[in-house]
SEPAVO-401450 format. One line per field, with one value per residue (C-alpha): residue number from 1; residue in three letters; y, x, z. Coordinates in steps of 0.05 Angstrom, whole numbers. Each point is the difference from the previous one (the first is absolute). Last residue first. Example, Ala and Ser with C-alpha at 12.3 -4.5 7.8 and 13.67 -1.06 7.14 Angstrom:
resi = 2,1
resn = SER,ALA
py = -21,-69
px = 273,-27
pz = 143,13
END
This chain:
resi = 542,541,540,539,538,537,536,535,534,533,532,531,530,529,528,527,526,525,524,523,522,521,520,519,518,517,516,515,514,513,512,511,510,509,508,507,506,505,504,503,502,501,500,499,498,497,496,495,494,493,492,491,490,489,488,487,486,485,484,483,482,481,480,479,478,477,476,475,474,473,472,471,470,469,468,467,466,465,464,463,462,461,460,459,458,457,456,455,454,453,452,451,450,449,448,447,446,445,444,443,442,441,440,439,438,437,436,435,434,433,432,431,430,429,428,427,426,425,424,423,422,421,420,419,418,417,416,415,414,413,412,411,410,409,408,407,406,405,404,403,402,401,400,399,398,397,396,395,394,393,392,391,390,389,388,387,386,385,384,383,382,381,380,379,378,377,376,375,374,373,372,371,370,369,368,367,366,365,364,363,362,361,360,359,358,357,356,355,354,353,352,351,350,349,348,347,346,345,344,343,342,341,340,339,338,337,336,335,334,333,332,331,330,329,328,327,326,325,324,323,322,321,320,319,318,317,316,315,314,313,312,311,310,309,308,307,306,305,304,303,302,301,300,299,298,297,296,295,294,293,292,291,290,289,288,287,286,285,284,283,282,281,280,279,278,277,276,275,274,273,272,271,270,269,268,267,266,265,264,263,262,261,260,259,258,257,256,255,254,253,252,251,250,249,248,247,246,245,244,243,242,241,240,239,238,237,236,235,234,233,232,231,230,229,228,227,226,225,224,223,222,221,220,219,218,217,216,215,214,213,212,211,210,209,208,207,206,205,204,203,202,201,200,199,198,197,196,195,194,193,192,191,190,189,188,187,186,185,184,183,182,181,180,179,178,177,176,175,174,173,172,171,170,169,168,167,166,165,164,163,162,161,160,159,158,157,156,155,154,153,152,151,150,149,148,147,146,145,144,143,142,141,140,139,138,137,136,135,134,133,132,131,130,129,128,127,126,125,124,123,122,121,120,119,118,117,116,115,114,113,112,111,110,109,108,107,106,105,104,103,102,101,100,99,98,97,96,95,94,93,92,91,90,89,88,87,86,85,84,83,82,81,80,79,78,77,76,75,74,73,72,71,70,69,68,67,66,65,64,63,62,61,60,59,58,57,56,55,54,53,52,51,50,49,48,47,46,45,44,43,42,41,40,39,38,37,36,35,34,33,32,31,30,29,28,27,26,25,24,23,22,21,20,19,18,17,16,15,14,13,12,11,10,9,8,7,6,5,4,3,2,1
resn = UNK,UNK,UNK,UNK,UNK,UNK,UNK,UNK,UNK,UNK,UNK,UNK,UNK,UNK,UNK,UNK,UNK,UNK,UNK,UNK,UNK,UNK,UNK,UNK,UNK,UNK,UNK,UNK,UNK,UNK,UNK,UNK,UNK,UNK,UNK,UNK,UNK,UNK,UNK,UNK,UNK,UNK,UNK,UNK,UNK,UNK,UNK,UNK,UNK,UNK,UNK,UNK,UNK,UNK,UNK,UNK,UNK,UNK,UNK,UNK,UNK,UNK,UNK,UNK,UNK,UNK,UNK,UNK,UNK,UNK,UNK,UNK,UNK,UNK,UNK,UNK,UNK,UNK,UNK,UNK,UNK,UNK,UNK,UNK,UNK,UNK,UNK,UNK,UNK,UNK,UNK,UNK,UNK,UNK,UNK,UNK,UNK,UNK,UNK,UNK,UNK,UNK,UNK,UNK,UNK,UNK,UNK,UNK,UNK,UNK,UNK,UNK,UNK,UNK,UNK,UNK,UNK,UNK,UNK,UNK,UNK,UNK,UNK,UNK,UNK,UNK,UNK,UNK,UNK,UNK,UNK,UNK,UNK,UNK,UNK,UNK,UNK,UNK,UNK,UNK,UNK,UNK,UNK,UNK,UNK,UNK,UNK,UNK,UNK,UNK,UNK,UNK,UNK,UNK,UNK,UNK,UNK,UNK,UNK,UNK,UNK,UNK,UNK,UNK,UNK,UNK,UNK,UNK,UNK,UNK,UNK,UNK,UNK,UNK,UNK,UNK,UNK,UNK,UNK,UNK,UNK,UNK,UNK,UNK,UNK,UNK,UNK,UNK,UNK,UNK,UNK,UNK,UNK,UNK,UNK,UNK,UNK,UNK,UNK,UNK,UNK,UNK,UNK,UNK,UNK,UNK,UNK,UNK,UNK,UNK,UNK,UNK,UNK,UNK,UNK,UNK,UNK,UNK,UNK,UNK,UNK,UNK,UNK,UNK,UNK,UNK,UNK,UNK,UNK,UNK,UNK,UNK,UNK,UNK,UNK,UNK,UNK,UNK,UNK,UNK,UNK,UNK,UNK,UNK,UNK,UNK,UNK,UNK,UNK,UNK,UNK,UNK,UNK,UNK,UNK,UNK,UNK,UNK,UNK,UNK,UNK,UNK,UNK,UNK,UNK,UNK,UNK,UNK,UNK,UNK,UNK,UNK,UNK,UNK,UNK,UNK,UNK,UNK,UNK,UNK,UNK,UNK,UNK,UNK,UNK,UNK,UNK,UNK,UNK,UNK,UNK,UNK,UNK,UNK,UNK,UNK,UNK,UNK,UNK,UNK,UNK,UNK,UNK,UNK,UNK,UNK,UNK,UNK,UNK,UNK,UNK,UNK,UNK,UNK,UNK,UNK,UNK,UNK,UNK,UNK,UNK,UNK,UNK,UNK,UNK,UNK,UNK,UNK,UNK,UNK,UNK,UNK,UNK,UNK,UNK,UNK,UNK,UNK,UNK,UNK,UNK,UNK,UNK,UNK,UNK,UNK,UNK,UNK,UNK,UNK,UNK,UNK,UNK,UNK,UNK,UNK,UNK,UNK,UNK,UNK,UNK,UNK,UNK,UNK,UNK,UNK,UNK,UNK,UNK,UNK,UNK,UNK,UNK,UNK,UNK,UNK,UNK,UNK,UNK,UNK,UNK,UNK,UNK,UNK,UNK,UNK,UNK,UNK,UNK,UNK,UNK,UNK,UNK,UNK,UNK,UNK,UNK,UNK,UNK,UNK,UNK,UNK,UNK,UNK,UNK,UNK,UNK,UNK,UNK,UNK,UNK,UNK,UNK,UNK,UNK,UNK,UNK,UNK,UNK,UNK,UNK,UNK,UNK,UNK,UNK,UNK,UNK,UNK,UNK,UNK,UNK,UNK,UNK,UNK,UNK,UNK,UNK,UNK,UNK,UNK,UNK,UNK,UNK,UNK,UNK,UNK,UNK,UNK,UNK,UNK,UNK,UNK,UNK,UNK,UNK,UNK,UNK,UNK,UNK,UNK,UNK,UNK,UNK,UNK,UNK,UNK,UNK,UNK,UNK,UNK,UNK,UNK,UNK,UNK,UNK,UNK,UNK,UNK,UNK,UNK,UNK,UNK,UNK,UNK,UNK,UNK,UNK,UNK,UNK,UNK,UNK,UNK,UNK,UNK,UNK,UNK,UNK,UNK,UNK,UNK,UNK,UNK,UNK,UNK,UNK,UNK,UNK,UNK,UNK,UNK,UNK,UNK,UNK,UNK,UNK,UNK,UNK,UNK,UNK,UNK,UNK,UNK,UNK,UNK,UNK,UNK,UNK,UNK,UNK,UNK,UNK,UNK,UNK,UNK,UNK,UNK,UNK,UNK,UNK,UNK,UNK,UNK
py = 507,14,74,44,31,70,31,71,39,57,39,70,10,62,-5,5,-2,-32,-37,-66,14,41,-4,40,-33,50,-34,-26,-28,-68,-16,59,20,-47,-4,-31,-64,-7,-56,0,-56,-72,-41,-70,-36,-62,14,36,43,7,65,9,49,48,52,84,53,54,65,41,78,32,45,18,-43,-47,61,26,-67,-10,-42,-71,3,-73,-12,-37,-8,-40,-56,-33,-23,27,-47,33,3,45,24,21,25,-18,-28,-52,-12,-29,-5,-39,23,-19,14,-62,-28,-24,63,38,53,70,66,1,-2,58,24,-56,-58,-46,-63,-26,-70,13,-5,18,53,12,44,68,17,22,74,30,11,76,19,-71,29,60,-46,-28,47,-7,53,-44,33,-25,-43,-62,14,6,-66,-24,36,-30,-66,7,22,-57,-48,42,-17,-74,9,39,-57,27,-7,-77,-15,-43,-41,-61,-68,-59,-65,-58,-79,0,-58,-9,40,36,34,31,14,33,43,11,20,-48,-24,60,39,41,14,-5,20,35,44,5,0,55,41,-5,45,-4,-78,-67,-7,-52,-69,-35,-69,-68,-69,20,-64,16,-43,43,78,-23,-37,54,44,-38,8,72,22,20,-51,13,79,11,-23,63,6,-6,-48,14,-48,17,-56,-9,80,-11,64,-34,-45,61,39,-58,1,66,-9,-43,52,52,-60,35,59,-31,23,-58,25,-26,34,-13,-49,-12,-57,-10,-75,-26,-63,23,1,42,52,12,9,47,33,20,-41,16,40,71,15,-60,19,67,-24,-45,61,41,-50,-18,73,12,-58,29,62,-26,-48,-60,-40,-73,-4,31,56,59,36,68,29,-39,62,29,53,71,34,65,65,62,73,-22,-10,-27,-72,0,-49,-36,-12,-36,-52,-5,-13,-56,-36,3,-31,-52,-16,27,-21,15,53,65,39,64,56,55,69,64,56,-3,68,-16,-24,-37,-37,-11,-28,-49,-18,-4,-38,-55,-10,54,-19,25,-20,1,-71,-51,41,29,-63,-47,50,-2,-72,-18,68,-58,61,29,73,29,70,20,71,5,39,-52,-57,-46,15,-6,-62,-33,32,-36,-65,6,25,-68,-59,26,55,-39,-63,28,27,-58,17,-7,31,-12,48,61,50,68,23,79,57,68,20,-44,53,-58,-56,-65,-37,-47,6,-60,2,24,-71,-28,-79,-58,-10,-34,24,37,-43,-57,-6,-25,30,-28,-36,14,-12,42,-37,-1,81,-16,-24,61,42,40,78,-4,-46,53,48,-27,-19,65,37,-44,2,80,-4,-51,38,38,-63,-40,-71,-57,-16,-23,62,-31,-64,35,36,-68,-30,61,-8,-81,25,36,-52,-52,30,2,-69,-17,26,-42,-62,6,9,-65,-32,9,-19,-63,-6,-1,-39,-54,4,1,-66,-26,6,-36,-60,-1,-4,-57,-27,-4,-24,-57,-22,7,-45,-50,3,-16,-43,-40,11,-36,-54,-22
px = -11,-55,7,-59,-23,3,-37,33,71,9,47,11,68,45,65,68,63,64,-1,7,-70,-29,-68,-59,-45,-69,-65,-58,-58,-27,36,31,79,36,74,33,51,30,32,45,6,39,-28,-29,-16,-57,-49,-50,47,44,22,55,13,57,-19,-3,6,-58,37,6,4,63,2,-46,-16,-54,-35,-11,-22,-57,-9,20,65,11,79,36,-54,36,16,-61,-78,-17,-11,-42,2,-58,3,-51,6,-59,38,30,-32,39,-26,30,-7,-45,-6,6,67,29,-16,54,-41,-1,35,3,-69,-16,-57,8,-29,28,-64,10,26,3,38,-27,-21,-75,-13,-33,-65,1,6,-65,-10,-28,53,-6,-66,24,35,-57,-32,51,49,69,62,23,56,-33,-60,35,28,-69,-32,61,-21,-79,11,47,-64,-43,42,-9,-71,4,37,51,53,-4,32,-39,20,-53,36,-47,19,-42,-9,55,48,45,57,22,-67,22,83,-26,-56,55,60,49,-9,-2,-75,-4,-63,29,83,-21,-60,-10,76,14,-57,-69,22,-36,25,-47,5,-58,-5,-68,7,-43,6,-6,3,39,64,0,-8,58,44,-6,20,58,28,-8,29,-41,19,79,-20,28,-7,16,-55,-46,-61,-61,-68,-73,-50,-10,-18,-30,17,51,23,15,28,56,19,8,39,46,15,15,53,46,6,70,24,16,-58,-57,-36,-69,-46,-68,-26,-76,-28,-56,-36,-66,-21,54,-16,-76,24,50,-61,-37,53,25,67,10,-52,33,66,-12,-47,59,55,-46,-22,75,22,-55,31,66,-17,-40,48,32,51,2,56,59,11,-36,16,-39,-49,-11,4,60,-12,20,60,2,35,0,33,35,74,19,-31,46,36,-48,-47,55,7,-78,0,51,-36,-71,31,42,-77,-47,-58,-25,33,-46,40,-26,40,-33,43,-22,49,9,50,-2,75,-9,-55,29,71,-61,-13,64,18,-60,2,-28,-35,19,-44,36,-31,55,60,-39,-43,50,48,-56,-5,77,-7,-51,-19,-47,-26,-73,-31,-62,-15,-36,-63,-32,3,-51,3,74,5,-48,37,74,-34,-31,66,34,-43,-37,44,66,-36,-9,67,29,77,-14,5,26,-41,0,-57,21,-51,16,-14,28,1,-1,33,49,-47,35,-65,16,-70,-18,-43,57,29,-43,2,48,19,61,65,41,21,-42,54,49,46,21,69,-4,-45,-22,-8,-75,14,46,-50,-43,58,34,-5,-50,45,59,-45,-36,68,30,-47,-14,81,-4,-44,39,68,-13,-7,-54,13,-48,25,-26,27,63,-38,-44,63,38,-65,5,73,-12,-62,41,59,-60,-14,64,23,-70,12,59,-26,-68,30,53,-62,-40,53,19,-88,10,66,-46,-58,39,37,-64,-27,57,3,-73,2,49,-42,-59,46,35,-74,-25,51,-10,-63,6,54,-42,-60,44,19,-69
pz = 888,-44,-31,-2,-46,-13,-66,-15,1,-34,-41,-35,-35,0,-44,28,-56,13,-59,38,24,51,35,32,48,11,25,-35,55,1,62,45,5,-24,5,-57,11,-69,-50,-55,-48,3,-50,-6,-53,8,-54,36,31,56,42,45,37,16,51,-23,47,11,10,60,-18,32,-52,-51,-63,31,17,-74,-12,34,61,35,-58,-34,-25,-55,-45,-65,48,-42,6,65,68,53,72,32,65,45,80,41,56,-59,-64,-56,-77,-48,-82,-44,-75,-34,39,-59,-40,47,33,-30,-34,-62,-17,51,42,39,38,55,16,72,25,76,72,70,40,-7,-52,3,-34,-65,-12,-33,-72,-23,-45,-36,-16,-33,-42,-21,-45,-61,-14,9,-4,71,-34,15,-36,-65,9,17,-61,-43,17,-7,-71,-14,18,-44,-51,15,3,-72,-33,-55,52,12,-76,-49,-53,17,-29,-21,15,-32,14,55,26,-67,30,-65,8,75,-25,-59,35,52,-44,-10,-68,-24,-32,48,54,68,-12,-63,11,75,20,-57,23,31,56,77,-7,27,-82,-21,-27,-10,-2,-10,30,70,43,63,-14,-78,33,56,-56,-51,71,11,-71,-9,69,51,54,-1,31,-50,-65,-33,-53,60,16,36,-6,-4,0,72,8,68,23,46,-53,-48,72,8,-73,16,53,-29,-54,56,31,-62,46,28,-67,-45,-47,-44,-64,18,-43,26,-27,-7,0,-50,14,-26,68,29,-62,38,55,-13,-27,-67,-48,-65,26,15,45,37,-3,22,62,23,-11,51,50,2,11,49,46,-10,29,45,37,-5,42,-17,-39,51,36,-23,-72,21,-59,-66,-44,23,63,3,-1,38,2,36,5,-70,-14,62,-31,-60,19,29,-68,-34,56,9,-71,2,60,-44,-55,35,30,44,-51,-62,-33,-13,49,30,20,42,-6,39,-12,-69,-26,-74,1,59,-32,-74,33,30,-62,-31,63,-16,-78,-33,-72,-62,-60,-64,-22,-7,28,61,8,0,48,52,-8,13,53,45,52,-29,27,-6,19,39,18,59,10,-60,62,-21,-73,0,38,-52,-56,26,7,-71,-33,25,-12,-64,-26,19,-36,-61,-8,23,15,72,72,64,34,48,2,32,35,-2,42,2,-71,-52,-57,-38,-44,-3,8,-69,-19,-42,-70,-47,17,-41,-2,10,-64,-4,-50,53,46,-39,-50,57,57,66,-14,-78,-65,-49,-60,-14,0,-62,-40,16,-31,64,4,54,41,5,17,46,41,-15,34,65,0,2,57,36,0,61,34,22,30,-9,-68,-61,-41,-17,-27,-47,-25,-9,-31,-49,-27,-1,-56,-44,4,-11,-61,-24,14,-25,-72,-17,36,-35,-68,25,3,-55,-34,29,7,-87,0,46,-42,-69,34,19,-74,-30,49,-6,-81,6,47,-39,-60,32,21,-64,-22,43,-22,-72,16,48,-49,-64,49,15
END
């Protein structure tokens, strides 16, 4: 017994004698190894810090004259990089994918920067995204439908995110207007007709920023028009809807489905699967458009479908509340899908990454759902929803006169409405301008008063940007002595609760149903000539 304890013990003594030895050569070795890797990483990531700060200067909103030659640089910079130093970009915005991820062939887009347009151009307004796949299949297809339904008007395309535009420039050599290059591009090519039509959305921070950008510049063309977002007017609160929005959901539904392994909507309701529609979310007082369309899914019957936003807000779309909305209503499966007219970054990383916080994540992490599936899909690559952009740049076009279709020889031949009774009355206020209408809170109308047969309109605008109304054209608002329309403070509030104070008007009107003349001037001093009318009385209970 002895003789094996010693015999072991020293076996023992040896074994760990030998592992002493051998972990030393293993720590000396990975000593080694690391000090190497500390020697050769503190120029490598020298390399690749130099290229992060270049990514980073050149994710900016802002354009300067600088920009092009920072695009330049940028690319450069990175291309000369080991591809062990690319894994080492890192700064506030930039990262290998920047330049490293394949997002397809940018040789495939049309950037629309083309100069010689001639008279006419529908200039086709969009956020944009660094996708090259996507920007041909969301983007370019919008832009080709409105082309091939309007080929007497040249069609060209503006961004107005310049972090993407500068992506694409320094990533891909693609330059891409953003939205006073573009318009820069119109005056300089002598436009005289300009229709503007957004791809965002809704009537959101967006929308307000283009119609900003678009006014200066509106005494540089004999007319100009923006037309309608994708989801039409905002309304009041969630229960408004209307057909544009109602065509939108039929649209996206019909996607999802021909898209997934199911025949119907039906058919996937049954199975237990629910669609989620993820939009990206605003503070904007639009935000209630989300609602709304939750609001038309349940209208249409669409039980199954659900809207959510990357945003959160409005508070009942975020990720969390809708898990809970899909799981208390007994869906155990998911399909998710981008309620976005881009399948970009928000599509492919905040929907359908691999983090821990994007929404296929954050949905399997929650344990409620046998299978969720992710459909990376943008709204512009369907045809119906095309065809929907199509209808909103023939109405803008429409309201500029321009139109050659049959019926406007028919409006020719409308008779006056009959006269009012005296009295007081919620009418519809249109336009032949985007920029200049009813508040959105008060969708559309404006009060009508009656008295011996006399009508006037009162109508609340968006702004104190329009300073004075003319009862004519322009050119006699400018002589002397003529009486100008003077502006009344109102206040407006919207669906959210805000209030603002904004101009207000009392118009004469002349006949119902009829366009009449009302010129007006802005803080630029400028008249322009609008065409109004007034349409739809009702009365107002006393």
């Amino acid at each position: 017994m002895k003789k094996r304890t010693v015999k072991a013990l020293a076996v023992a003594l040896a074994m760990t004698t030998v592992f002493a030895m051998g972990s030393a050569n293993v720590f000396a070795e990975e000593e080694t190894e690391a000090a190497a890797a500390a020697e050769v990483s503190e120029e490598d990531q020298a390399a690749a810090d130099e290229v992060a700060a270049l990514i980073d200067a050149i994710y900016v909103q802002t354009w300067t004259e600088d920009t092009d030659e920072q695009c330049a640089a940028a690319k450069e910079a990175w291309d000369a990089l080991t591809d062990e130093q690319k894994e080492l970009v890192e700064g506030e915005n930039a990262d290998p994918d920047y330049f490293g991820r394949d997002t397809g062939d940018a040789s495939l887009d049309d950037a629309g920067n083309a100069d010689e347009i001639g008279e006419n151009e529908i200039l086709v307004v969009s956020f944009g995204t660094s996708f090259n796949d996507s920007r041909v299949e969301d983007i370019k297809a919008i832009e080709d439908a409105i082309a091939e339904a309007y080929p007497d008007w040249s069609v060209r395309r503006a961004f107005t995110a310049q972090i993407i535009i500068n992506h694409v420039q320094a990533r891909d050599g693609e330059s891409i207007d953003n939205v006073e290059q573009a318009l820069e591009r119109a005056v300089a090519n002598g436009v005289k007709n300009l229709v503007v039509q957004p791809t965002h959305l809704m009537h959101g921070a967006e929308y307000d920023e283009l119609m900003e950008a678009v006014e200066e510049y509106q005494d540089q063309f004999e007319s100009v028009v923006v037309a309608e977002p994708l989801l039409g007017e905002v309304g009041d609160d969630a229960t408004v809807i209307n057909e544009d929005k109602a065509a939108v959901a039929e649209a996206v539904v019909a996607a999802a489905v021909e898209s997934s392994d199911y025949d119907s909507l039906e058919a996937a309701a049954e199975d237990g699967t629910a669609i989620v529609l993820m939009g990206h979310g605003t503070s904007h007082t639009a935000k209630v458009s989300y609602s709304q369309m939750q609001t038309q899914m349940n209208e249409l019957g669409y039980d199954n479908v659900f809207i959510g936003t990357v945003e959160g807000e409005p508070e009942e779309t975020a990720c969390e509340n809708v898990i809970e909305a899909v799981a208390e209503a007994g869906y155990t499966k998911v399909i998710l899908r981008p309620l976005m007219v881009v399948a970009g970054d928000h599509a492919n990383n905040d929907m359908a990454g691999e983090d821990e916080d994007s929404w296929l994540s954050m949905f399997n992490a929650s344990g409620l759902f046998e299978s969720v599936d992710t459909q990376i899909e943008g709204l512009g690559r369907i045809e119906a929803i095309q065809e929907l952009y199509v209808e909103h740049t023939a109405a803008a076009i429409e309201s500029l006169g321009l139109s050659t279709d049959a019926d406007a020889d028919e409006a020719e031949d409308s008779t006056e409405t009959a006269a009012l009774a005296d009295g007081v009355y919620t009418v519809n206020f249109d336009t032949d301008s985007s920029m200049f209408h009813v508040n959105e809170a008060l969708d559309g109308k404006g009060t009508l008063t009656v008295e011996n047969g006399e009508m006037t309109v009162h109508v609340s605008l968006v702004s104190q940007s329009i300073v004075n109304l003319y009862y004519g054209l322009a050119a006699d608002a400018e002589t002397e002595g003529a009486e100008l329309l003077q502006p009344t403070i109102d206040t407006v509030t919207y669906s959210d609760g805000t209030t603002e104070e904004v101009y207000g008007f009392d118009i004469p009107v002349p006949a119902l149903d009829t366009e009449f003349d009302v010129a007006l001037i802005g803080t630029k001093g400028v008249w322009y000539d609008h065409k109004v009318s007034v349409s739809d009385p009702v009365a107002v209970e006393e």
